[in-house]
C-alpha positions in Angstrom: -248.7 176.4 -127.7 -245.0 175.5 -126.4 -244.6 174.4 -123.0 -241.7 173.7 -120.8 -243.3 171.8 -118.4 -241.0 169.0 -119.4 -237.6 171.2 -118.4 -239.0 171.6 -114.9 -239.2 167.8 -114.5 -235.8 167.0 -115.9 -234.2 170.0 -113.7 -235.5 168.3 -111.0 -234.1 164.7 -112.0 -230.8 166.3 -112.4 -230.4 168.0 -109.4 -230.1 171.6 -112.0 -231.5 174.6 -110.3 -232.0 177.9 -111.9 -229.3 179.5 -110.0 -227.0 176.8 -111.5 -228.1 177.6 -114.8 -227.3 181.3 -114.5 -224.8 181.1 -112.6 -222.6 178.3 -113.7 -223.9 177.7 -117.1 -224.6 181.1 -118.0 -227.7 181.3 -118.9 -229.6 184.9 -118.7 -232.2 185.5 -116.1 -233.6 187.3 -118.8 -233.9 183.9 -121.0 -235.2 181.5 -117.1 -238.2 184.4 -117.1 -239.2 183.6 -120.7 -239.0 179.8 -120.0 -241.1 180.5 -116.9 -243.6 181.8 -118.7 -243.5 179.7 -121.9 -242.3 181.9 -124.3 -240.2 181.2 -127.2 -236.7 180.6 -126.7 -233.9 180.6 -129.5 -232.3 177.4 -131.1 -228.8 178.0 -129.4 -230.7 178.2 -126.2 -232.3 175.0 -126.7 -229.3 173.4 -127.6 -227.6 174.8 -124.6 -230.0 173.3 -122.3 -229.9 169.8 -124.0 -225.8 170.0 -123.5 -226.2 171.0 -119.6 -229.0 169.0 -118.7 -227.3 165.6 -120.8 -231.1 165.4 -122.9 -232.7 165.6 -126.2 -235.3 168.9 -126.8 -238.7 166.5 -125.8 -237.2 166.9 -122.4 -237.1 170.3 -122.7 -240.4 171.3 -124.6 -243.5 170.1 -125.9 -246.1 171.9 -128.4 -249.4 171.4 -127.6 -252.8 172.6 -129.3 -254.3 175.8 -128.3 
């Protein structure tokens, strides 16, 4: 199972709010409700997050086991 548990955390060490993401970095509210509800997001996305938020992907997601 993914989780994004881990982006929450490192929004909130960066001082990165949603509206900051969607409104400064572009990101789709669309793609926020997806991560809000830990559903898969694309590679470019991922990437994309890693760039704004200055991290690698294990600060963005984890897999866990069912």
């Amino acid at each position: 199972m993914i989780s994004y548990g881990p982006l929450w955390q490192t929004m909130q060490e960066k001082g990165v709010t949603t509206y900051t993401l969607i409104y400064k970095h572009g990101i789709s509210a669309y793609t926020i409700t997806n991560l809000r509800r830990n559903k898969s997001i694309t590679m470019h996305t991922l990437e994309k997050l890693c760039t704004i938020l200055e991290c690698t992907p294990n600060d963005v997601v984890v897999f866990t086991e069912d």
